[in-house]
C-alpha positions as CSV (number, residue, x, y, z in Angstrom):
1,X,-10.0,-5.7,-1.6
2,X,-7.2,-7.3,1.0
3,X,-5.8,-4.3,2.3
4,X,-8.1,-1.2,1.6
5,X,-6.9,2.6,2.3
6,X,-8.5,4.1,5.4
7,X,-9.6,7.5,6.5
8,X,-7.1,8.7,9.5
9,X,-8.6,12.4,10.4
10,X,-10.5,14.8,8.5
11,X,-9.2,17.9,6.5
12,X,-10.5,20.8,7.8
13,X,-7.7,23.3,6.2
14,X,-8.2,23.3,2.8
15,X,-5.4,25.2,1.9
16,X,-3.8,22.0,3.2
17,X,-3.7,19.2,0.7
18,X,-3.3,15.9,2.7
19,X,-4.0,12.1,2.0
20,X,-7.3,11.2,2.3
21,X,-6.6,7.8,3.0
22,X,-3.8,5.5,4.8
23,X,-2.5,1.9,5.0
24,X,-2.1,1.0,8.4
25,X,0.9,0.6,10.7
26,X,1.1,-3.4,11.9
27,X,4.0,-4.8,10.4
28,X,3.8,-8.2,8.8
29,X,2.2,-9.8,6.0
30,X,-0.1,-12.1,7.4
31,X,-2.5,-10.1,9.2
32,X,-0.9,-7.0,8.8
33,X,-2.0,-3.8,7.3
34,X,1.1,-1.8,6.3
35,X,1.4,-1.2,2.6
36,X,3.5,-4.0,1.0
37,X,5.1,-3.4,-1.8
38,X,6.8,-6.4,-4.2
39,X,9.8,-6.1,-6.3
40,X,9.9,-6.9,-9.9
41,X,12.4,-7.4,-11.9
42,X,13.1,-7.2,-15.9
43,X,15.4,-9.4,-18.0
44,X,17.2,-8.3,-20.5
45,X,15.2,-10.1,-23.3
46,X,12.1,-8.0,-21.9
47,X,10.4,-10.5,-19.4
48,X,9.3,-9.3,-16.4
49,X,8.9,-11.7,-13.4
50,X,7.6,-10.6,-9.9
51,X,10.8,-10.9,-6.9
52,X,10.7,-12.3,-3.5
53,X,12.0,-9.1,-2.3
54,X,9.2,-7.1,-0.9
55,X,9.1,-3.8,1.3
56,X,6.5,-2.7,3.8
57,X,5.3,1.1,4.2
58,X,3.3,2.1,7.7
59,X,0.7,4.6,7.3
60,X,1.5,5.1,3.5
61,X,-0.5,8.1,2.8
62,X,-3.3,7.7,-0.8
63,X,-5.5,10.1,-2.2
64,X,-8.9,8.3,-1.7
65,X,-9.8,5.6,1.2
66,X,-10.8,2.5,0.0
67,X,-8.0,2.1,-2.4
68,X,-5.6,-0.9,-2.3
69,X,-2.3,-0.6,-0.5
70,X,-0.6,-3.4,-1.5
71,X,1.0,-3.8,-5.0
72,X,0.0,-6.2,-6.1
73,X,-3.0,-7.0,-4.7
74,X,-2.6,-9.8,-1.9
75,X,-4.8,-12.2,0.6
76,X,-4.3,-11.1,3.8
77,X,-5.5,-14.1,5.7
């Protein structure tokens, strides 16, 4: 996993429901750890094909650590 979902603080309120787990906050793809996500775009005869065009997302909040914040999955080296 590139870019795994980390714990930030534990839930004590459990009448609280929070994310469990986090992508991190340093910007950039190469080396970074905030949540990139990549466009894709459809054609009109049904093809899909993945976009340049990508946004990033610090401290994007997940249900479980350990998940994968980027979509799709990436090298982050």
């Amino acid at each position: 996993m590139a870019n795994a979902a980390t714990g930030r603080v534990s839930n004590t309120d459990a009448t609280i429901q929070e994310p469990q787990g986090y992508s991190g906050s340093t910007a950039g793809i190469s080396g970074g750890n905030t949540a990139v996500r990549k466009s894709v775009a459809m054609t009109q005869g049904g093809t899909y094909s993945q976009s340049a065009v990508y946004s990033e997302t610090m401290n994007l909040g997940f249900a479980y650590t350990g998940v994968e914040c980027d979509s799709p999955a990436q090298s982050r080296s």
